[in-house]
FITOR-209404 format. One record per residue: x, y, z of N, C-alpha, C, O in turn; residue number from 1; chain. Coordinates in steps of 0.05 Angstrom, whole numbers, plus 32768, in hexadecimal, padded with zeros to 4 digits. Example, Ala and Ser with C-alpha at 12.3 -4.5 7.8 and 13.67 -1.06 7.14 Angstrom:
# FITOR-209404
PT   nu   nv   nw  cau  cav  caw   cu   cv   cw   ou   ov   ow   n chain
PT 8108 7F8E 809C 80F6 7FA6 809C 8108 7FBE 809C 811D 7FBE 80A9   1     A
PT 8101 7FD3 808E 8111 7FEB 808F 8102 8001 809D 810C 8017 80A1   2     A
//
This chain:
# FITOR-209404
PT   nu   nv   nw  cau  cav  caw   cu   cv   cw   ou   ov   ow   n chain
PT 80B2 815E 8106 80AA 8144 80FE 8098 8146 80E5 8085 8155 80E2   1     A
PT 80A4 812C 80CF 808B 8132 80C4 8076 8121 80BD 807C 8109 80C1   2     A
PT 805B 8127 80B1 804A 811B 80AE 803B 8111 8099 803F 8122 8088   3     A
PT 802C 80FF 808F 8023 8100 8079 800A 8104 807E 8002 8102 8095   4     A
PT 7FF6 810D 8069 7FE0 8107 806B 7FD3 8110 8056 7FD7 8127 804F   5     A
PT 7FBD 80FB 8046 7FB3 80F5 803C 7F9E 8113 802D 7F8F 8113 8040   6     A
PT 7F94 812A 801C 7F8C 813A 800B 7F6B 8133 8010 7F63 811F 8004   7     A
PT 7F59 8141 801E 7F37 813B 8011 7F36 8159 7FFF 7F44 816D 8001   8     A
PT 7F2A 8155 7FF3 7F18 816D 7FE6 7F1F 818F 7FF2 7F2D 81A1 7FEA   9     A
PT 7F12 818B 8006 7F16 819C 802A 7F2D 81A5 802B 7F30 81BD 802D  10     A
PT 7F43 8193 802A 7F54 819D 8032 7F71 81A7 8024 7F84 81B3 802D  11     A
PT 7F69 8197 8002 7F74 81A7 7FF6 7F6E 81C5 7FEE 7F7D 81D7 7FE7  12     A
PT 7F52 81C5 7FF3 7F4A 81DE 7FF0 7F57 81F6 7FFE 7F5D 820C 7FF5  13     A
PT 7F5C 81EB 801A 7F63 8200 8033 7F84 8207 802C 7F8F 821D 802B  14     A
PT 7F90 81E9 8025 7FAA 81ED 8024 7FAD 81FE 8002 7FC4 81FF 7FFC  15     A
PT 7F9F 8206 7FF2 7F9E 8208 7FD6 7FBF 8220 7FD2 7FD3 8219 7FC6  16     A
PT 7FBD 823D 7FE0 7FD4 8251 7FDC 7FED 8242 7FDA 7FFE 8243 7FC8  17     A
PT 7FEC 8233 7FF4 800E 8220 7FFB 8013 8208 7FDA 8028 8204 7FCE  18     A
PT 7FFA 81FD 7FD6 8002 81E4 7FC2 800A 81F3 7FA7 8016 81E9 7F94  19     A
PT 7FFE 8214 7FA9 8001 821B 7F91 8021 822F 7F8D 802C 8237 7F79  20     A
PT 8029 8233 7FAE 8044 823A 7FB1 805F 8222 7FAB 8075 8225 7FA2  21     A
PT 804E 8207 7FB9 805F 81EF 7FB7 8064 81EE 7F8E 807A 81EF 7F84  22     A
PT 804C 81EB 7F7F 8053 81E2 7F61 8061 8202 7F58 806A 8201 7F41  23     A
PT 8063 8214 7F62 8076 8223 7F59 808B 822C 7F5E 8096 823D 7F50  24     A
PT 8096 821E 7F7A 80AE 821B 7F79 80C0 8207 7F74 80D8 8209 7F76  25     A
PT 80AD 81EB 7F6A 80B6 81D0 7F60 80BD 81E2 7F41 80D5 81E4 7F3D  26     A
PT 80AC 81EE 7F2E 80B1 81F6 7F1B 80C6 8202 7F1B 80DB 81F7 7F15  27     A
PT 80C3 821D 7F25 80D4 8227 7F23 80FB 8224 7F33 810A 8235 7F3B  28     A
PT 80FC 8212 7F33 8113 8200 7F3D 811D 81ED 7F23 8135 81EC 7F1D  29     A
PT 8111 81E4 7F1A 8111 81DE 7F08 8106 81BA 7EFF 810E 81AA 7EEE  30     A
PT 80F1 81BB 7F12 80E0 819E 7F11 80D9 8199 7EF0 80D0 81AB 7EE2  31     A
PT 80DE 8180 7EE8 80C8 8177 7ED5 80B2 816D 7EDB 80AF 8155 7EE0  32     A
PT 80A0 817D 7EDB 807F 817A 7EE7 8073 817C 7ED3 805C 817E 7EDC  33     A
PT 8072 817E 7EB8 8061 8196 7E9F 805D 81A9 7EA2 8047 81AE 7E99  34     A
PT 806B 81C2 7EAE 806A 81DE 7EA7 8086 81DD 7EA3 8097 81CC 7EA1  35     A
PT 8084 81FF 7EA2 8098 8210 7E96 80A9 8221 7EAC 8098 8226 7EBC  36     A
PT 80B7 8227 7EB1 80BF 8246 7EBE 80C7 8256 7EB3 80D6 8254 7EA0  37     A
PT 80BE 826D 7EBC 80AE 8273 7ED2 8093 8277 7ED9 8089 828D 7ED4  38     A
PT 807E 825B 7EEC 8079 8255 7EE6 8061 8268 7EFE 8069 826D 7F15  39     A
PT 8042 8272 7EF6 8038 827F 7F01 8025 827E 7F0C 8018 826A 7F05  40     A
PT 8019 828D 7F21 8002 827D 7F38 7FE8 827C 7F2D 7FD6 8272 7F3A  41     A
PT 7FE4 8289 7F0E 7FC8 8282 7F0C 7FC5 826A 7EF5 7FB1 8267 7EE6  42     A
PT 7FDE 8259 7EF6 7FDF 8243 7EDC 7FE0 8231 7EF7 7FD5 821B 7EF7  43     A
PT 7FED 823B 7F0D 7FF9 8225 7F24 7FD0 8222 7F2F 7FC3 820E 7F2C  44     A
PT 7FCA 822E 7F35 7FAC 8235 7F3F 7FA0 8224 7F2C 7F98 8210 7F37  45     A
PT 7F9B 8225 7F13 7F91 8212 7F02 7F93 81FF 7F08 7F7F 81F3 7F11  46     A
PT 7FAD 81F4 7F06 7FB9 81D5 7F0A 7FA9 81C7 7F1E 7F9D 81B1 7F1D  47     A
PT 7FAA 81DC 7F37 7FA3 81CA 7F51 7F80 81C8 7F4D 7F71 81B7 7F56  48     A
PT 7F7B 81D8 7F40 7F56 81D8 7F43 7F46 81C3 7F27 7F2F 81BB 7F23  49     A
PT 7F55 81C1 7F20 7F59 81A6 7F07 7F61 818E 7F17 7F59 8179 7F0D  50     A
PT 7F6D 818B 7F2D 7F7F 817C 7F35 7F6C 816A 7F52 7F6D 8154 7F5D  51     A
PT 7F5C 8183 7F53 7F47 8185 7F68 7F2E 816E 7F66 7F26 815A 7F72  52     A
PT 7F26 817C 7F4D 7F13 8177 7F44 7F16 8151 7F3F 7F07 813F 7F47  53     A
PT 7F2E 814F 7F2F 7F3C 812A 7F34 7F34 8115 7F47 7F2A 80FF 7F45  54     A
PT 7F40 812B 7F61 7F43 8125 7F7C 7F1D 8118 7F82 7F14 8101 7F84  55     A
PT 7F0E 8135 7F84 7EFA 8122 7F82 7EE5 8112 7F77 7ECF 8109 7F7F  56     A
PT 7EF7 8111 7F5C 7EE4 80F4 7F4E 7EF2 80DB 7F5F 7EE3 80C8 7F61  57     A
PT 7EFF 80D9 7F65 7F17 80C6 7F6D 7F2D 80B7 7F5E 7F39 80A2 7F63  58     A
PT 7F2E 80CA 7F4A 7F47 80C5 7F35 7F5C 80C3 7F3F 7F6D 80B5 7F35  59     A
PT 7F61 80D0 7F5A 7F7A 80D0 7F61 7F80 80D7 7F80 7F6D 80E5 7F88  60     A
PT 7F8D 80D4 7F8F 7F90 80DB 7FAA 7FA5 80E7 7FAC 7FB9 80DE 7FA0  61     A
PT 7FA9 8103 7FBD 7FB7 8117 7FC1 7FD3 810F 7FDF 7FC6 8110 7FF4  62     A
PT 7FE0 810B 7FE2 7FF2 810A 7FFE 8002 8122 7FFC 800A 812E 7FE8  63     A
PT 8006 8127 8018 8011 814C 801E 801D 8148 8035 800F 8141 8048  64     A
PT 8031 814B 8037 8048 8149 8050 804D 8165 8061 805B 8178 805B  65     A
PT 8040 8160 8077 8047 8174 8087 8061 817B 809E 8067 816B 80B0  66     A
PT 8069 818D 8099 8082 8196 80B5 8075 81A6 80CC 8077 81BE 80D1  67     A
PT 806C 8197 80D6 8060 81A3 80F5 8041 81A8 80E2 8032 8196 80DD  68     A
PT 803A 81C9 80DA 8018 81CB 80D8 8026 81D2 80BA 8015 81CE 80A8  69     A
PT 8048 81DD 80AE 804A 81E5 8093 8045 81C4 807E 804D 81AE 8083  70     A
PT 8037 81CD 8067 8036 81BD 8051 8051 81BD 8045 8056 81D3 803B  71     A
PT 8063 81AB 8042 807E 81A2 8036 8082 8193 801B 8097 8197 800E  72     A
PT 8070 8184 8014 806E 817B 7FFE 8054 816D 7FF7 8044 816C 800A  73     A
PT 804E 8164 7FE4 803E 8151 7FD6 8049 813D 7FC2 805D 813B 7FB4  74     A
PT 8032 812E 7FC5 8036 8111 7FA4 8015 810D 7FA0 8005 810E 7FB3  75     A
PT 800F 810A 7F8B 7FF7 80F9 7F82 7FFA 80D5 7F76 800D 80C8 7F6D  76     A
PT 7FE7 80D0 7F7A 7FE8 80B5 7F71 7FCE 80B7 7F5F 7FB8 80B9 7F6A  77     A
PT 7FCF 80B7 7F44 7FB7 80AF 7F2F 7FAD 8096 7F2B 7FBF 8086 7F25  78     A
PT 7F97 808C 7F2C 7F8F 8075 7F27 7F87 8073 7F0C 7F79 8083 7F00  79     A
PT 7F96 8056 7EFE 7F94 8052 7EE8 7F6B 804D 7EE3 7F5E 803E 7EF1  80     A
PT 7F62 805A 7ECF 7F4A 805F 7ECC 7F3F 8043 7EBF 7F2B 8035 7EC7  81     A
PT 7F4E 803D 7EAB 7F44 8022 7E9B 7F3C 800A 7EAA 7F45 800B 7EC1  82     A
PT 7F30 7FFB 7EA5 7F27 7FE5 7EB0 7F47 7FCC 7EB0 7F4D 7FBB 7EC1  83     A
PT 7F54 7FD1 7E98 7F69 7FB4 7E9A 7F85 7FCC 7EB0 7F9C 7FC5 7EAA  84     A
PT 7F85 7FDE 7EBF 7F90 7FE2 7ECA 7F8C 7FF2 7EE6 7F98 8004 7EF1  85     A
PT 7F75 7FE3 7EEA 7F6D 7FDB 7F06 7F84 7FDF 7F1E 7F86 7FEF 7F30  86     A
PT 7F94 7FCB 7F17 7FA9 7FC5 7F2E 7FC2 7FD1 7F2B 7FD7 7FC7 7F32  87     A
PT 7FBC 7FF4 7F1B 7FD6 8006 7F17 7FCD 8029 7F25 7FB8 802E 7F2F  88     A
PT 7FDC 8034 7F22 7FD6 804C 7F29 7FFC 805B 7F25 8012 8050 7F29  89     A
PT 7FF5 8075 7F1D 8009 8082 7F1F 801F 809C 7F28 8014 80B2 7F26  90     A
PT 802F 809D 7F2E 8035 80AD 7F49 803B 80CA 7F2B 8043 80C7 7F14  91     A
PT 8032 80E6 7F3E 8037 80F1 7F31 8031 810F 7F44 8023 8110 7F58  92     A
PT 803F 8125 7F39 804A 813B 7F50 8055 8135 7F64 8048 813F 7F76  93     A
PT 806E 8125 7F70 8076 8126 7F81 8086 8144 7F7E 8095 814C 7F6D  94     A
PT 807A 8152 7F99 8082 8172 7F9B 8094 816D 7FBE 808C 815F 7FD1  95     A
PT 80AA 817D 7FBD 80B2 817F 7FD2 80B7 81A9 7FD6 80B8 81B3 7FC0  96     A
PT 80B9 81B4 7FE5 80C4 81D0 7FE1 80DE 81D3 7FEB 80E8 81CC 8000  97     A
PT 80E7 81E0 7FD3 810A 81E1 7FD3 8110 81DF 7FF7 8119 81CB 8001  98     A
PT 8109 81F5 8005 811A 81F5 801D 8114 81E0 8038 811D 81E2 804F  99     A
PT 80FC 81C4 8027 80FA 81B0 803A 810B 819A 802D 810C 8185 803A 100     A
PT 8118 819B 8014 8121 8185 800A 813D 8176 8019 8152 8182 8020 101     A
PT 8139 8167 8019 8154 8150 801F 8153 814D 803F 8163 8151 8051 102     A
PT 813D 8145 803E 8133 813E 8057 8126 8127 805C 811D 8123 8072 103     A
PT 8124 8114 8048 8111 8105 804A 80F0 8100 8041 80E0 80ED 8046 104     A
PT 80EE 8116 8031 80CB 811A 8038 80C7 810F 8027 80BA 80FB 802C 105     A
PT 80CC 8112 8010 80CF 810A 7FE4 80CA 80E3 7FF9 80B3 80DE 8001 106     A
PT 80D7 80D6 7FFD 80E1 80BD 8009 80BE 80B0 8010 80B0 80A0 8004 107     A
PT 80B9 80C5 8032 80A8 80C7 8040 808C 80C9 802D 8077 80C0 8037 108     A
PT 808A 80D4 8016 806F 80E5 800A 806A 80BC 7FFE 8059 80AC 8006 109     A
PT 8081 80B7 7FE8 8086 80A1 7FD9 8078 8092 7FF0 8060 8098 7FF1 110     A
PT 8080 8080 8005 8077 8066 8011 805A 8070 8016 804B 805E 800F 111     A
PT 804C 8086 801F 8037 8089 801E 8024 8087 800B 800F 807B 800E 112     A
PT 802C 8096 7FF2 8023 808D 7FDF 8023 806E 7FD3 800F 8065 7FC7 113     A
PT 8037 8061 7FD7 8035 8039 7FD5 801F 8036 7FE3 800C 802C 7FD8 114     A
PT 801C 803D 7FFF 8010 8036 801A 7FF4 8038 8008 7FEE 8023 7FFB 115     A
PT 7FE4 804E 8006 7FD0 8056 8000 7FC9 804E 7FE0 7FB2 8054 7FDA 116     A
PT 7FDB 803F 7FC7 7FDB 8037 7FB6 7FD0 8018 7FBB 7FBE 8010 7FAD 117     A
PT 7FDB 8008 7FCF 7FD7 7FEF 7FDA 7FBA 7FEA 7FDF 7FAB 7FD7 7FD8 118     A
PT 7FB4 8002 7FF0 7F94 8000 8004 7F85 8001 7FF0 7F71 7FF2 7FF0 119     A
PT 7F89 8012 7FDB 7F79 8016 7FBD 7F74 7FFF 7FAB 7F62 7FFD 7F9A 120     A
PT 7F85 7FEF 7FB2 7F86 7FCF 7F9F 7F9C 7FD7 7F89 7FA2 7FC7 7F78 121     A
PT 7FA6 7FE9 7F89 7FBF 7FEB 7F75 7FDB 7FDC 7F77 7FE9 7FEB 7F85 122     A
PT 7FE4 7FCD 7F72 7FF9 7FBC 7F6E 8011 7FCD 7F68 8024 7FD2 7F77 123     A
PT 800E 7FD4 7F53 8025 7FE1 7F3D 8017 7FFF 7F3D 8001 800B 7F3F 124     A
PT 803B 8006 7F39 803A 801F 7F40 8045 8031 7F27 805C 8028 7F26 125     A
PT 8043 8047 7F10 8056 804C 7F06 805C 806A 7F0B 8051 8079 7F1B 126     A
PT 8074 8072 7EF6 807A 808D 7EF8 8092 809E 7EE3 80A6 8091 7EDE 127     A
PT 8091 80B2 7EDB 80AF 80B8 7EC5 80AE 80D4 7ED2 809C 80E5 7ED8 128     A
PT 80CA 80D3 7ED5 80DF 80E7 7EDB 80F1 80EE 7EC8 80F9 80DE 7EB7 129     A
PT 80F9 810D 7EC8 8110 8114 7EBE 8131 8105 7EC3 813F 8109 7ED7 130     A
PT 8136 80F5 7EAB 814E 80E5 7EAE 8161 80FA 7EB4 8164 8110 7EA8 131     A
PT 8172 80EC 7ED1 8188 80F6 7ECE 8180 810C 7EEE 8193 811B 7EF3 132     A
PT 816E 810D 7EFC 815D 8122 7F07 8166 8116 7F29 8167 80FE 7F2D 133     A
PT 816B 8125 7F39 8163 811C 7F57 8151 8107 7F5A 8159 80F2 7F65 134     A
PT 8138 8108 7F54 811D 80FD 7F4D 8121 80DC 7F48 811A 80C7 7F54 135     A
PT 8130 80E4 7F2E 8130 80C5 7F29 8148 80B2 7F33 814D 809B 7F2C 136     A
PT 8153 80C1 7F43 8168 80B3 7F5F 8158 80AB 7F77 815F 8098 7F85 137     A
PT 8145 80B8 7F7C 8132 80B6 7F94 8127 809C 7F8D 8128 8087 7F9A 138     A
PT 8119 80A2 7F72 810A 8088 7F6D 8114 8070 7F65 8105 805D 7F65 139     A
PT 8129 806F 7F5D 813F 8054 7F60 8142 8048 7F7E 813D 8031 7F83 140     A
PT 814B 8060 7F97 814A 805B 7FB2 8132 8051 7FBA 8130 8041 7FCE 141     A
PT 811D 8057 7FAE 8100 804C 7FB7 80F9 8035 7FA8 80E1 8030 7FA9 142     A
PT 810B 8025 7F99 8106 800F 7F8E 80F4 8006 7F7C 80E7 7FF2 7F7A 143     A
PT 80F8 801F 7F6E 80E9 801C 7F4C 80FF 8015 7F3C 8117 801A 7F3F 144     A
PT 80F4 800A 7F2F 8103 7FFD 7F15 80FD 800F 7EFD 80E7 8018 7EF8 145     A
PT 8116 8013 7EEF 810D 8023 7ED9 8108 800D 7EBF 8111 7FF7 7EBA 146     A
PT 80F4 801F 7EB2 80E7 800A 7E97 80F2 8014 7E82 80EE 8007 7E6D 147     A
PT 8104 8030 7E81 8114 803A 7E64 8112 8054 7E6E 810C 805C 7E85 148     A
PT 8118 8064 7E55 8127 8080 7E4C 811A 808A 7E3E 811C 807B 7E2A 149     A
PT 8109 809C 7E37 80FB 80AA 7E1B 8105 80B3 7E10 80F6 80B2 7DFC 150     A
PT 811D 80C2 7E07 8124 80DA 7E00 810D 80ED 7DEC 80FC 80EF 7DDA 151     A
PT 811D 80F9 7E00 810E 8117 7DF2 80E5 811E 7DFB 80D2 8129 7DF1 152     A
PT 80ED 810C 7E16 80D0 810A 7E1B 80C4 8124 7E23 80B3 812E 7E14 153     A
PT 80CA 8130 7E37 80C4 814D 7E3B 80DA 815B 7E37 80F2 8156 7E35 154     A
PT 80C4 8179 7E35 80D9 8198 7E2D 80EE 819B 7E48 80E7 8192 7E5E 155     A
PT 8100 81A4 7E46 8107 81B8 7E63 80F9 81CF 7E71 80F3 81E4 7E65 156     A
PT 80F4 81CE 7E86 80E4 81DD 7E8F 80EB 81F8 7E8F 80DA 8208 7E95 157     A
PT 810A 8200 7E87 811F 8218 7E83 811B 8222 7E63 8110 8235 7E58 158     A
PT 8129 8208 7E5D 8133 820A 7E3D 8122 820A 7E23 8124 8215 7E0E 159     A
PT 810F 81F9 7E2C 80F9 81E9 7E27 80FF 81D3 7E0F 80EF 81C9 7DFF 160     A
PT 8123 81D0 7E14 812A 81B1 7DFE 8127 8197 7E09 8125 818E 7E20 161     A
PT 8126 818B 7DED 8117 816F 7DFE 812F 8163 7E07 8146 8165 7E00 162     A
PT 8119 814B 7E24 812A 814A 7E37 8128 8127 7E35 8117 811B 7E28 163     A
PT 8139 811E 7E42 8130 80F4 7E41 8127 80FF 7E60 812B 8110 7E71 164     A
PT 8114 80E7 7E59 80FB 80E4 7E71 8105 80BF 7E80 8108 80AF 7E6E 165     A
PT 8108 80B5 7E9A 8103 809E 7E94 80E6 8095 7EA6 80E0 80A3 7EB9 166     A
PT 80DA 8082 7EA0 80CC 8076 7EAB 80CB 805B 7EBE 80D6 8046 7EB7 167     A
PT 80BC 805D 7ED7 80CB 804A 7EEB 80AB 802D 7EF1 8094 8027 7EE9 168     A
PT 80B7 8029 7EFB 8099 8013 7F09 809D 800B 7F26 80B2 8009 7F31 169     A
PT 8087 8007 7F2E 808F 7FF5 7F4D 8079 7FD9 7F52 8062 7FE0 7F56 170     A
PT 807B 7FC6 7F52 8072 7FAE 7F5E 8063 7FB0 7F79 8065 7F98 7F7F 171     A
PT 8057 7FBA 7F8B 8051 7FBA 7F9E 804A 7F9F 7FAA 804E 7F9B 7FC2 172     A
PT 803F 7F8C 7F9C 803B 7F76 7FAE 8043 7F5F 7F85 803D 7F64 7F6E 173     A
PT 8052 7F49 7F92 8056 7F38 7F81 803D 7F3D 7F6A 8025 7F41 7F6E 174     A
PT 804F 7F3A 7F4B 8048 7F32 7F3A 8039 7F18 7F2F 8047 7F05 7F27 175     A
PT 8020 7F16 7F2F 8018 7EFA 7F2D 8019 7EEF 7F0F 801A 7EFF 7EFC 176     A
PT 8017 7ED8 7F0C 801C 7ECF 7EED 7FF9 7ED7 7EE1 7FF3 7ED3 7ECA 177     A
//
């Protein structure tokens, strides 16, 4: 069964080896996350202690999906910092590990993250994916709307040619005039 639950300080700390096995096997799979592959545990170790440190200004809130006591994936949700975007925040690392995928969790991590975007006062939700990607099929199923295409927005994480990126949005509670 699995579970969600919500990242303190604490406990990304404890879980830190697994989140830093999870962003390197999202990389090295071939995620567009902003690295490269092949991609290594002391740039992956960075990330998360940078990532940490976010966590507790309250820039952002961590969700981590567990299978029984194993960590299976993550998503973050960033809160837009500016004052005129108050009522946004943006989804970003959704991590699943190759051998939990297509199960549901990517699905499961997403409504939690809305869930916990809502309680925050965030309305709108955004996010950009690699066009063309599993990713951005999920997030069509999860009822984002896409806002366009970049091309050539990020490198490949292989090749490192540029790639079209698209970018999505979500409404969480009516748009008011």
């Amino acid at each position: 069964m699995i579970t969600i639950q919500r990242l303190t300080p604490e406990t990304l700390s404890s879980h830190m080896p697994t989140l830093i096995a999870l962003l390197i096997d999202a990389v090295d799979d071939g995620a567009s996350v902003n690295f490269f592959a092949p991609f290594n545990p002391f740039d992956a170790e960075a990330y998360w202690r940078k990532t940490l440190a976010s966590l507790r200004s309250g820039e952002r809130l961590i969700l981590a999906a567990f299978d029984g006591a194993d960590l299976a994936g993550s998503v973050q949700l960033a809160f837009a910092a500016e004052p005129n975007g108050a009522h946004r925040a943006d989804i970003q690392k959704l991590l699943v590990f190759t051998h939990h995928r297509r199960r549901g969790i990517a699905a499961q991590l997403m409504a939690a993250a809305e869930a916990d975007a809502l309680a925050h006062g965030r309305r709108l939700i955004t996010l950009d994916t690699l066009t063309g990607s599993d990713a951005e099929r999920l997030y069509e199923k999860c009822g984002y709307t896409r806002a366009g295409i970049i091309p050539g927005y990020a490198l490949d994480t292989f090749t490192r040619a540029p790639q079209a990126c698209s970018t999505f949005y979500k409404w969480l509670t009516p748009l008011e005039g």
